[in-house]
C-alpha positions, 0 to 999 in steps of 0.5 A, spaced: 665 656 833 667 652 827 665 646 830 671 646 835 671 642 841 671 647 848 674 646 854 671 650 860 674 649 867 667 650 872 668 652 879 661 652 881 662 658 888 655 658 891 647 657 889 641 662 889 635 659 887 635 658 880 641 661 880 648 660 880 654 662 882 661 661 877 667 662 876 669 660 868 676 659 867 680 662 873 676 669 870 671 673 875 665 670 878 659 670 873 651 669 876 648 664 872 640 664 871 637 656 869 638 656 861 643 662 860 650 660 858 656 664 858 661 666 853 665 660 854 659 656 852 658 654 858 650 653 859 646 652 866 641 646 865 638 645 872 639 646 879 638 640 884 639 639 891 646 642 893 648 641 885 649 645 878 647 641 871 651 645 866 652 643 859 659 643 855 661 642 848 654 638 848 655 634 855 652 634 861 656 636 867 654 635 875 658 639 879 657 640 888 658 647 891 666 647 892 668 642 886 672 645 880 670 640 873 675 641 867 671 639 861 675 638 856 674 637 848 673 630 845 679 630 842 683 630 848 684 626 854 678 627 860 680 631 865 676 633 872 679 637 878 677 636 885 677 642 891 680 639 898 675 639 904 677 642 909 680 637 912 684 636 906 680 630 904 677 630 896 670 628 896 666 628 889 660 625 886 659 620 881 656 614 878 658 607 879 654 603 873 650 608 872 647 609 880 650 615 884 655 615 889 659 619 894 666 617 893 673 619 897 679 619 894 683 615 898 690 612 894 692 607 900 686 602 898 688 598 893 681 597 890 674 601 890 670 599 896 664 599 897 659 598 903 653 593 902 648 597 901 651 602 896 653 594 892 645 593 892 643 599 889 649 599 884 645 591 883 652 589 884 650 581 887 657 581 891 655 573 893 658 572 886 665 575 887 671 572 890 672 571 898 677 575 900 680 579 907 682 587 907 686 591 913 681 596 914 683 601 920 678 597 925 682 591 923 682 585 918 675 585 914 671 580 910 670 582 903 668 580 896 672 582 890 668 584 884 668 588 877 664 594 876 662 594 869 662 602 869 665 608 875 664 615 873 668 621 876 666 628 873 668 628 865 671 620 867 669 613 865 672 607 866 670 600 864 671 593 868 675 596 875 676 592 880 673 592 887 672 590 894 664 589 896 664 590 904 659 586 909 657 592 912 655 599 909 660 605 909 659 612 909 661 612 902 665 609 897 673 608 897 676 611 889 682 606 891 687 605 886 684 599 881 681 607 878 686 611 880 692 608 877 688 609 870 689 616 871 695 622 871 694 625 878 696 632 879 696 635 886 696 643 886 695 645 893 687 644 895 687 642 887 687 634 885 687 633 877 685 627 874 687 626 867 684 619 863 691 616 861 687 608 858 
C-alpha cells in the first residue's frame, strides 16, 4: 500500500449474526464475516446490537444498517455521508464528549439540544450554564446554553460546540447548526454529505 491513506465509503446494507452485508465504494455487495476485510482495506471488527465496528486506514468506524460512512485519508478534510429515513429525515449515532448519543440532523435549530437526561450521562452540569428561553413547536421553553467539550458524528469531531440543555428529556439530540455551520453539506438525493471545513 505504501503507506497511502485509503479511503472507503461503507454502506452497511443488513446484518446476519457474525456477518455483515456491505457495499464498498458504490461496487457489489460483499458478505462480511467478524475479522475479515476486504480489497479496499476495509476490515469487519465487531458486530453490536444493530451496528457493524469496521476498521479503516487504522480507524475505527461505527455504522447503522441504512447509513453510508465516507472514511477518508488523514491528509484530508473528514467526511461522513448519512441515508434519509423514510420520512426524509437524517438520523446518525454518535458521541457527545465521548457518551453516545442519537442525533437528528435539524438545521432550523441554532444550537445542539439536548434533553435533560441525555445532559446528565454526558456529565454536562446545565445549572452551570447560561438561562435562556427557546421556541420549540410546543412553544417557548426554558434552557440553558452550554459548551460541549467534544461532539463526534461518523469520521467528525469537533471542540467547544455551543448548545441548549432543555428542562425535560427528548427523544433524541437536535445536530443544530452551532455543529452544522463548521461543515460543507452537500444534499443528493436520500444522500446528506458532511465535510469538516474547521
Amino acid at each position: 500500500m505504501g503507506g497511502a491513506a485509503l479511503a472507503a465509503d461503507i454502506a452497511l446494507v443488513g446484518l446476519l449474526p457474525g456477518r455483515a452485508l456491505v457495499m464498498i465504494d458504490g461496487g457489489k455487495r460483499q458478505n462480511l464475516a467478524v475479522g475479515e476485510g476486504t480489497a479496499q482495506g476495509v476490515r469487519l471488527v465487531a458486530i453490536e446490537s444493530g451496528v457493524a465496528v469496521f476498521e479503516v486506514d487504522g480507524k475505527q468506524r461505527r455504522i447503522r444498517i441504512g447509513q453510508r460512512v465516507i472514511s477518508s485519508g488523514a491528509s484530508e478534510r473528514p467526511v461522513t455521508t448519512l441515508t434519509a429515513d423514510a420520512r426524509g429525515h437524517f438520523f446518525t449515532d454518535g458521541s457527545i464528549n465521548g457518551v453516545t448519543m442519537r442525533f437528528l440532523v435539524d438545521t432550523g435549530a441554532t444550537f445542539i439540544s439536548l434533553g435533560a437526561a441525555d445532559a446528565r450521562r454526558a456529565r454536562i452540569d446545565a445549572a452551570k450554564g447560561t438561562p435562556a428561553m427557546t421556541m420549540t413547536a410546543n412553544g417557548a421553553v426554558r434552557v440553558w446554553r452550554v459548551k460541549l467539550t467534544s461532539v463526534k458524528v461518523g469520521g467528525i469531531t469537533l471542540a467547544d460546540v455551543d448548545a441548549t440543555v432543555h428542562e425535560r428529556d427528548m427523544p433524541v439530540v437536535l445536530l443544530g447548526m452551532s455543529f452544522l455551520n463548521r461543515m460543507e453539506i452537500r444534499r443528493d438525493g436520500q444522500s446528506m454529505t458532511l465535510t469538516q471545513r474547521y
